[in-house]
N, C-alpha and C positions, 0 to 999 in steps of 0.2 A: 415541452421537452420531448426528446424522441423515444425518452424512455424511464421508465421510471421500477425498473425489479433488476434487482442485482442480486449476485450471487460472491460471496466472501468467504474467501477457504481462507478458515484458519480461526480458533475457537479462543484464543489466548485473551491476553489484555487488548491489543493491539485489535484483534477481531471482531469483539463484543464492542466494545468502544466505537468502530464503525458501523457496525451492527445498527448501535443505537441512535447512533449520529445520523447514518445516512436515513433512519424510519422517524426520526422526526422533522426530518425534512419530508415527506411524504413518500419517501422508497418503499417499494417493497423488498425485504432482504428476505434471504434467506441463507445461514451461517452454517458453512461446510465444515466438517470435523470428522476425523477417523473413526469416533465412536458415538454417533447420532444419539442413542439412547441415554448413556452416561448424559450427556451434556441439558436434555430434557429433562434430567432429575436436578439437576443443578441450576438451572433458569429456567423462567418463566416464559413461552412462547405467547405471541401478542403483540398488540401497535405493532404490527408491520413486520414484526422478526421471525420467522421459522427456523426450524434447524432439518439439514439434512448432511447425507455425504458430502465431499467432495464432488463427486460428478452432479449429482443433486442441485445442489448449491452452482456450477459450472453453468447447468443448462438451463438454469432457472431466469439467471438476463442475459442482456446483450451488454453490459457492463460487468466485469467480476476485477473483481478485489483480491490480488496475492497478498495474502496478510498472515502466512506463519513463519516459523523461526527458518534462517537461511541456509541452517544447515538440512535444513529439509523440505525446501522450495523444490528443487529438481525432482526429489523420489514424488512430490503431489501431484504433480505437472502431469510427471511420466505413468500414475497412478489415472488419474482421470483420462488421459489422451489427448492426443493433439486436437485431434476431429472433434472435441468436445468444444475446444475451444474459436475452433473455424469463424470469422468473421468477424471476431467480438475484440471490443476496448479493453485490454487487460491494466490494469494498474497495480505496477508493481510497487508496494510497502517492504521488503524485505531487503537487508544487510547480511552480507555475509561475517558474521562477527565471530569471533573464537574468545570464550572466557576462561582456558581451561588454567592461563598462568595466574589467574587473579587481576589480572589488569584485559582491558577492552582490546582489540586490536583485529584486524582485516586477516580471515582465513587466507581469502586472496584478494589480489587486486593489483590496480598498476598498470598492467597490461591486459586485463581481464575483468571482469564485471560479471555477480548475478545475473541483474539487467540484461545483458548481451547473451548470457546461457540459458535466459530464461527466453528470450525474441528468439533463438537460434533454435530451440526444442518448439516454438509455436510459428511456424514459419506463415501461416494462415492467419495468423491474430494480431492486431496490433498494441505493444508491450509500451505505453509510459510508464517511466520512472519518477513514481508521485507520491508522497506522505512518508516517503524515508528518512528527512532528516527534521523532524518535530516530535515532538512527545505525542502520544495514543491522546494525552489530555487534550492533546490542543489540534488533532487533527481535524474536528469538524466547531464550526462556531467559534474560533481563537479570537484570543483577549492579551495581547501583550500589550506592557506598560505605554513603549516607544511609536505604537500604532504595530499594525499586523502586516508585515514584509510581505511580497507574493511569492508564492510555493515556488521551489526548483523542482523542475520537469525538463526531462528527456526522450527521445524517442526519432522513430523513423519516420513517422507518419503525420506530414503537416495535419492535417484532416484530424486525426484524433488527438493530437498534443490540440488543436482549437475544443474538442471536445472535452476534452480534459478541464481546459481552461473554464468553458462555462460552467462544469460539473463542480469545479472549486468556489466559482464567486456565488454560486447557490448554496455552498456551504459555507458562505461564511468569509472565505477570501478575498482579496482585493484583485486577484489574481494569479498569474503564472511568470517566473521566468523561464525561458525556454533556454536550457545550456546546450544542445543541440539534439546530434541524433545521439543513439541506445550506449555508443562507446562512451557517453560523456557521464553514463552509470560510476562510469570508473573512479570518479572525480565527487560526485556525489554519494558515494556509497564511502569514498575516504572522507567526509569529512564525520563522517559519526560519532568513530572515537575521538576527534577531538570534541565534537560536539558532547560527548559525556565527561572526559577531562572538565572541559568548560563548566556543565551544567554541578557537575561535583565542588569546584572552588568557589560557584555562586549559591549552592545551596541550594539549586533550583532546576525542576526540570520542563518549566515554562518558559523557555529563551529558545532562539530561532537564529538562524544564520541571513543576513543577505547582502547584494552590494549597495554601494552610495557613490554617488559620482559631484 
């Protein structure tokens, strides 16, 4: 592998979860959060995981993991820096979702994407859109009934959407689909909420979207 320490902003479910996923795969993590210390009293650092800042966590690999909430992707980006991010595979986890009516639904989207705000703020890094439409449970090591679909993935950069690819079937995946470049965020970031509608009427939040032909 050409690399094996990554760096994942973002301390939630969604962050810990690959936290721990990607260190028992033999990563070295280290899991970025606004308040390092709180977070060290609350978990156990070890097998592979540290905690630091956001920049921390940034500089830490040549792979980093956007993994917190979407409504506050941009201020972390803009928080750490572009230059932090210079040369590196970013993989973006994050939806821009809005819960404030009590039902799920896209802050924005359509003609616009996370994804696309988050490549356009890192003009130096390149931004796949990967682990967004599966549950935190089933992002590393997945176990569906029907066999394991391969990950939708998007992005600009043949080169890293193949890295991506290999980084998924080391965890677990059968592979990638590729729905194109970073616009096609748009399209994957919209199926979310249905994808929670769905996982709501199954009673389940181990179900996965993909196509059949």
């Amino acid at each position: 592998m050409e690399t094996r320490r990554i760096g994942i902003l973002g301390s939630g479910d969604v962050g810990q979860a690959l936290g721990r996923g990607f260190a028992r795969h033999g990563w070295d993590v280290k899991l970025g959060t606004r308040r390092p210390d709180e977070l060290r009293t609350s978990m156990d650092e070890g097998d592979g995981v540290s905690v630091g800042t956001f920049a921390e966590a940034t500089t830490h690999g040549d792979v980093v993991v956007l993994a917190v909430r979407g409504d506050a992707a941009e201020a972390v980006v803009e928080m750490v820096g572009a230059a932090n991010f210079a040369e590196k595979l970013v993989l973006d986890a994050t939806n821009p979702l809005d819960f404030s009516s009590g039902d799920v639904h896209l802050s924005f989207g359509g003609t616009d994407s996370l994804g696309e705000r988050i490549q356009a703020k890192l003009p130096d890094a390149s931004v796949v859109k990967c682990f967004n439409t599966v549950s935190n449970i089933q992002m590393i090591d997945p176990e569906f009934e029907a066999g394991t679909p391969p990950m939708f993935i998007c992005g600009n950069d043949d080169e890293a959407k193949a890295r991506t690819e290999e980084i998924l079937v080391e965890l677990g995946w059968p592979g990638a689909m590729d729905v194109g470049d970073i616009t096609a965020a748009r399209y994957l970031e919209a199926l979310v909420p249905l994808w929670v509608r769905v996982g709501s009427n199954l009673r389940t939040w181990k179900h996965a979207f993909t196509a059949v032909q």
